[in-house]
C-alpha positions as CSV (number, residue, x, y, z in Angstrom):
1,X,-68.6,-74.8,84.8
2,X,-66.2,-72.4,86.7
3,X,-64.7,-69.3,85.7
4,X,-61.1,-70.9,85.3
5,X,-62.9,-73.5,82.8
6,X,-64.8,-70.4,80.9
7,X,-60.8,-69.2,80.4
8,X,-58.9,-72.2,80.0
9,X,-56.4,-71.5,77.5
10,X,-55.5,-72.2,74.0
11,X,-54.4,-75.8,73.6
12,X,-52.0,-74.2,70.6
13,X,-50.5,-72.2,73.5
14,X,-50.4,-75.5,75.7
15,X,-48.4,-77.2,73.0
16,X,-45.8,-74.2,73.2
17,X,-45.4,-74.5,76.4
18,X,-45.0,-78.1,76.8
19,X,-42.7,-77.4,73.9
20,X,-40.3,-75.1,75.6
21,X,-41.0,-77.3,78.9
22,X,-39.2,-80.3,76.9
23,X,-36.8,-78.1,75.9
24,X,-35.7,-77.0,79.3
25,X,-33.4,-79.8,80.2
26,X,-31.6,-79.5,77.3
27,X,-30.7,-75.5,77.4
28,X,-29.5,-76.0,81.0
29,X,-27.2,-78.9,79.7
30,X,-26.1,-77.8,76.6
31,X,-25.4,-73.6,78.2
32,X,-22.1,-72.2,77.0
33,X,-21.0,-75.5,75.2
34,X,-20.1,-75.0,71.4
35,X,-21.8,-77.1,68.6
36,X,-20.5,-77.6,65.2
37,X,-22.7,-77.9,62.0
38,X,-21.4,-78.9,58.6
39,X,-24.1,-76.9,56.4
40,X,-24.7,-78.3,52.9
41,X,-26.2,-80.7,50.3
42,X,-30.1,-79.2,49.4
43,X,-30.5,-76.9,52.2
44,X,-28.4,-74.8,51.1
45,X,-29.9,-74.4,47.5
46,X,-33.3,-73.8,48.9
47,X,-33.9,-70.1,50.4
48,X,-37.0,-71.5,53.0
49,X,-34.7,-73.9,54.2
50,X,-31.4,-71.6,54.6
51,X,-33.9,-69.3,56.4
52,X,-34.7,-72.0,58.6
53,X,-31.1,-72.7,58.8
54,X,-29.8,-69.1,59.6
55,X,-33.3,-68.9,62.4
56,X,-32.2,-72.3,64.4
57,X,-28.1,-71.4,64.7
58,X,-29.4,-67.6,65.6
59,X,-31.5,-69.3,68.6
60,X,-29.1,-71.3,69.7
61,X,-26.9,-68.6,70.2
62,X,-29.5,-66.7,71.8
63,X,-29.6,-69.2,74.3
64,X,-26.2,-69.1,75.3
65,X,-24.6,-72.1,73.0
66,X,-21.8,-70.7,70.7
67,X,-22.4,-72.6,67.2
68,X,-19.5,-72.6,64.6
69,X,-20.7,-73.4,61.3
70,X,-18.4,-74.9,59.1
71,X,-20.1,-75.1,55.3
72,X,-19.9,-77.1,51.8
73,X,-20.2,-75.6,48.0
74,X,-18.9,-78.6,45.7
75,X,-21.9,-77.9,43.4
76,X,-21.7,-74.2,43.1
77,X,-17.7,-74.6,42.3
78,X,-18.6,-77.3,39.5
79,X,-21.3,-74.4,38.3
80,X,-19.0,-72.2,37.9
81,X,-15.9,-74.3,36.7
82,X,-19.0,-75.4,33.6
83,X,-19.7,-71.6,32.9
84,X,-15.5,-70.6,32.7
85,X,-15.4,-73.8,30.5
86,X,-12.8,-75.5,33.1
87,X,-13.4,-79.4,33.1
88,X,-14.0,-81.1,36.8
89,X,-12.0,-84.9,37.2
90,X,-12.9,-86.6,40.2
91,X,-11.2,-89.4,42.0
92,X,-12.5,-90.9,45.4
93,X,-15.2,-88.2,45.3
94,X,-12.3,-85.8,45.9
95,X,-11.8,-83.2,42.9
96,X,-8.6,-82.6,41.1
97,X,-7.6,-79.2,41.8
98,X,-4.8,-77.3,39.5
99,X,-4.1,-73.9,40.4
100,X,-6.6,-72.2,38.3
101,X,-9.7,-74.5,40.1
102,X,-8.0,-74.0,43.2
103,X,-8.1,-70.1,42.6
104,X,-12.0,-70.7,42.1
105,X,-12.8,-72.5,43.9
106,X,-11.7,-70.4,46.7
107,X,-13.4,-67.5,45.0
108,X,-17.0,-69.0,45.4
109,X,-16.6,-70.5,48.9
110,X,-14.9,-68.0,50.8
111,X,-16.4,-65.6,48.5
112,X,-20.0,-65.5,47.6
113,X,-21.4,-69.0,49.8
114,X,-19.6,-67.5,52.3
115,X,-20.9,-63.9,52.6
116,X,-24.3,-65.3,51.7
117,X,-24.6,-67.4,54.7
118,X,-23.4,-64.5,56.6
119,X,-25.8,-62.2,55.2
120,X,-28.8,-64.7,55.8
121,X,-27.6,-65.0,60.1
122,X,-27.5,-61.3,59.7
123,X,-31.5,-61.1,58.6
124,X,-32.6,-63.6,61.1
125,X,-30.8,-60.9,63.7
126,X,-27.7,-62.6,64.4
127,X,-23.8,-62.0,63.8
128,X,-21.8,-63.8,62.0
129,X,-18.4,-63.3,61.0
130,X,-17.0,-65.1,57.4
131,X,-13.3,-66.9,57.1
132,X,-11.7,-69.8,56.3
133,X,-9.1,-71.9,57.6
134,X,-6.8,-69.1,55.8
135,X,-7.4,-66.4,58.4
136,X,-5.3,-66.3,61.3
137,X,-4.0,-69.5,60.3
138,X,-7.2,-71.4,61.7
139,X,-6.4,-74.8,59.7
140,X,-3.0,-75.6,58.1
141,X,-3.3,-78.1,55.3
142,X,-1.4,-80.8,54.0
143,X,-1.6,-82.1,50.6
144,X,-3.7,-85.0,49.9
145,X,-2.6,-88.0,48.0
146,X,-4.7,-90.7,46.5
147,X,-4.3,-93.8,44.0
148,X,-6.3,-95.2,41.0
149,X,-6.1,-99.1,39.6
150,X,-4.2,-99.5,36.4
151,X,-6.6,-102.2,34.5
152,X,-3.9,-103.0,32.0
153,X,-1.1,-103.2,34.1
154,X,-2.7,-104.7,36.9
155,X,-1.0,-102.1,39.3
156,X,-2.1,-99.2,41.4
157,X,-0.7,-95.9,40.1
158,X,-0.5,-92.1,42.5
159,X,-2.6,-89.8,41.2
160,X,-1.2,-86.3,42.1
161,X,-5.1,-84.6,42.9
162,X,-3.2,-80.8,42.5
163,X,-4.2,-78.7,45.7
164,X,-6.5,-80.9,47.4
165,X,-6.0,-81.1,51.3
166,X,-7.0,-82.1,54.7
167,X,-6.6,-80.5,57.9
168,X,-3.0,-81.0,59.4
169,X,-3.3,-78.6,62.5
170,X,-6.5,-76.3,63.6
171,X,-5.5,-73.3,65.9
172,X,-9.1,-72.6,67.5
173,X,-7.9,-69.5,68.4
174,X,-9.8,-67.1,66.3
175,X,-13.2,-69.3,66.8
176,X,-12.8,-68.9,70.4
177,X,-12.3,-64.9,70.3
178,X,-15.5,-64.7,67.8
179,X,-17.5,-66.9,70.0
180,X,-16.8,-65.2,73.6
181,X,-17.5,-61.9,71.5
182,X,-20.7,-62.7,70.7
183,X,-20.3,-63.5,67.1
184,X,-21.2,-66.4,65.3
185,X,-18.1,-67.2,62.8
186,X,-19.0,-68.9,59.4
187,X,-15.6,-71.1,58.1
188,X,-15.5,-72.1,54.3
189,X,-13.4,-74.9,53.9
190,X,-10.0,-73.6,52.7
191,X,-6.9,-74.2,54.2
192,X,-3.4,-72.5,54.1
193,X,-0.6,-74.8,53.6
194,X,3.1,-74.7,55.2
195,X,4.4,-74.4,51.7
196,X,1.7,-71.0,51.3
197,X,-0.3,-72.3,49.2
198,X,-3.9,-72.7,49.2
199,X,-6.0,-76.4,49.3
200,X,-9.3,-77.0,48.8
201,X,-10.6,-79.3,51.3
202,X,-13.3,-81.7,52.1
203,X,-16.0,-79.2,54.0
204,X,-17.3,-82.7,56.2
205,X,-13.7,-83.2,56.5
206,X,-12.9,-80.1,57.7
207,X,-15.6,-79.5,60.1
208,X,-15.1,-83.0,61.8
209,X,-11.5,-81.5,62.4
210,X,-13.2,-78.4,63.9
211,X,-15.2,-79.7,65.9
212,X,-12.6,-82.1,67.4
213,X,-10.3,-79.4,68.0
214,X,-12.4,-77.4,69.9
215,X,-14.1,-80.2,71.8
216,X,-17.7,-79.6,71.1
217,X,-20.6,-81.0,72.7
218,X,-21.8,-81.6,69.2
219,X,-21.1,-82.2,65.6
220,X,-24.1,-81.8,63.5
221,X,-23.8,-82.9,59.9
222,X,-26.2,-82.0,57.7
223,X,-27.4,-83.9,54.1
224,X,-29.8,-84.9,51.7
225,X,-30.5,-88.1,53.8
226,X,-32.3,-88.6,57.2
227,X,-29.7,-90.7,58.7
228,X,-28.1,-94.0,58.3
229,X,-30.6,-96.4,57.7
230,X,-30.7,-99.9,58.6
231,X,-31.6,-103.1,55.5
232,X,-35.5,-102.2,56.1
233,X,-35.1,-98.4,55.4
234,X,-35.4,-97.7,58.8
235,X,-33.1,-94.6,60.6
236,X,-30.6,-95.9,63.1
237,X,-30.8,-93.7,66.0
238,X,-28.1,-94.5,67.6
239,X,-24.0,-95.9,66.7
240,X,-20.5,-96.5,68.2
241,X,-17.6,-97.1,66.3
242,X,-17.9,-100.8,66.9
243,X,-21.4,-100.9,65.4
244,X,-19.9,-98.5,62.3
245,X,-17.5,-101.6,61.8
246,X,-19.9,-103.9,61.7
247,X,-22.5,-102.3,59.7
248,X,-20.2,-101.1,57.2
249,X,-18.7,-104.9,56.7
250,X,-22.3,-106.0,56.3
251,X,-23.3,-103.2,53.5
252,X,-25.5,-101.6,55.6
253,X,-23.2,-98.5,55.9
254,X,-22.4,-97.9,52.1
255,X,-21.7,-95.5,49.3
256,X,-21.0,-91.6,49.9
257,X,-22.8,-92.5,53.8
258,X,-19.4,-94.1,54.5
259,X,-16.9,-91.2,54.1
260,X,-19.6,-89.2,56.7
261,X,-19.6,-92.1,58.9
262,X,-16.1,-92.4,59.2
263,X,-16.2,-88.6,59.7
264,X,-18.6,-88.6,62.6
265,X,-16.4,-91.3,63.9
266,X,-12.9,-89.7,64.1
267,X,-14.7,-86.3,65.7
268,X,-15.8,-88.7,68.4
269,X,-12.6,-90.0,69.0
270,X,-11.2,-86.7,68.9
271,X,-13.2,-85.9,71.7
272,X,-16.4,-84.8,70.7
273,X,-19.1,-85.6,72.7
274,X,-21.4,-87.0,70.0
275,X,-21.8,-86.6,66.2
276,X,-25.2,-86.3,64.7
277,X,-25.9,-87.5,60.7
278,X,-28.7,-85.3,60.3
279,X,-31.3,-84.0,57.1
280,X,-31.1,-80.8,56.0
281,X,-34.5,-80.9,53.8
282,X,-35.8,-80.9,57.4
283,X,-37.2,-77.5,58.4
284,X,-35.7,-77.1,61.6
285,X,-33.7,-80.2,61.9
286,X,-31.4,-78.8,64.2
287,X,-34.2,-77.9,66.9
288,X,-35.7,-81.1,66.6
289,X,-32.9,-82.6,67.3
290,X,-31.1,-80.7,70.3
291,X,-34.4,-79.6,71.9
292,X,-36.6,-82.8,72.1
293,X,-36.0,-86.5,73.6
294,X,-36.4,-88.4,70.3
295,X,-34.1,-86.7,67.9
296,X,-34.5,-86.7,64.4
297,X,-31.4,-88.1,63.1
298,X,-28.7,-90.6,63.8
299,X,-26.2,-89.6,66.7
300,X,-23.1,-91.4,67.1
301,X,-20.9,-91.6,70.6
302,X,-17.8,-93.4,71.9
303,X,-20.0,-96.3,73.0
């Protein structure tokens, strides 16, 4: 046996290195492009999994991509509408908002999620910075409307949903600045509209408008779900909007995957790159899935 055999190294610290050799490709493509991630459902209720989190978006801006991460909190508004005593309606998934749940609900996203996010970037040695689409005007809303079936009269009647809105116009002005400054910003999903008033908005909704806006190479949503999964249970890896079409007038695509289909869909055709469904119980789902050939979630692209 030689001397190099007697010192041949660890096969642990081959694995890294084959690791970061995979990776390679993908830092030289992906260098000074900005991603988008929509961070909710169970990782952010776990605190292994928000470190996780708050770890992967601090390496990716460490090696020069600029993510913007655009975040959810229906179930801590519902918490705390349940401990003031305020009752929640719901219609289309979309939560009637009067001015007092409006005025909470903007309290606990731009308010405590917010800063918490913030605060777990910080530990992991990054810098973030916290707004929503209030600040510097970053997403001006327009009211959303929606209508419920009248059984008895056979009819369809407008429900007036209170402050609920959807992005109208996103001025990426102050994501730019934050980004080429070296911060990381973190946008609850709050939005000022032209009549000055506040509307609570759809945080997938809002960050597929994001991301379109500022054309990102990616828009990662995160959920409780691995992907979109095909009649056997098995992820998809891969869809165009003709193939969303399809599997969604088959049943394939069904249920809450639809609206975040049809999300990842209009980001596309806004101009992003590629969308990416992906699961946030997954430590390091974002890492998997930028830095090695297989992915780990379902990505979908103009076709």
């Amino acid at each position: 046996m030689t001397q190099a055999a007697d010192h041949a190294p660890d096969p642990a610290l081959l694995a890294k290195a084959g690791t970061l050799t995979e990776a390679l490709p993908y830092l030289q493509r992906y260098a000074g492009k900005t991603f988008v991630v929509k961070y909710g459902g169970h990782a952010m209720g776990a605190p292994d999994l928000a470190k996780s989190f708050a770890d992967d978006v601090v390496l990716l801006k460490a090696v020069g991509i600029n993510p913007v991460v655009v975040h959810g909190g229906g179930p801590q508004i519902g918490s705390m509408l349940k401990r003031l005593g305020v009752e929640s309606r719901f219609v289309d998934g979309l939560r009637v908002t009067d001015a007092e749940t409006a005025h909470i609900a903007e309290m606990v996203l731009a308010g405590s999620i917010n800063k918490e996010i913030v605060g777990w970037i910080g530990q992991a040695g990054g810098k973030a910075v916290g707004l929503s689409g209030k600040d510097a005007r970053l997403v001006v809303a327009e009211k959303v409307g929606r209508a419920e079936p009248d059984r008895l009269q056979g009819i369809e009647r407008h429900v007036d949903l209170g402050f609920v809105g959807e992005p109208a116009h996103v001025d990426r002005t102050i994501l730019d600045t934050l980004s080429a400054s070296g911060f990381i910003p973190v946008v609850a999903p709050i939005g000022i509209g032209e009549d000055g008033h506040t509307y609570n908005i759809n945080a997938d909704t809002m960050a597929g408008a994001i991301a379109g806006a500022l054309g990102a190479a990616r828009f990662f949503l995160l959920t409780d779900v691995a992907g979109v999964l095909d009649g056997d249970k098995r992820l998809i890896p891969e869809l165009t909007p003709a193939t969303v079409a399809r599997l969604r007038e088959n049943g394939t695509i069904s249920g809450g995957m639809i609206p975040k289909v049809e999300t990842c869909v209009r980001a596309v055709e806004a101009g992003v790159d590629a969308a990416v469904i992906l699961d946030g119980r997954t430590r390091h789902a974002l890492l998997l899935e930028i830095f090695t050939r297989a992915g780990v979630g379902t990505l979908v692209r103009a076709g």
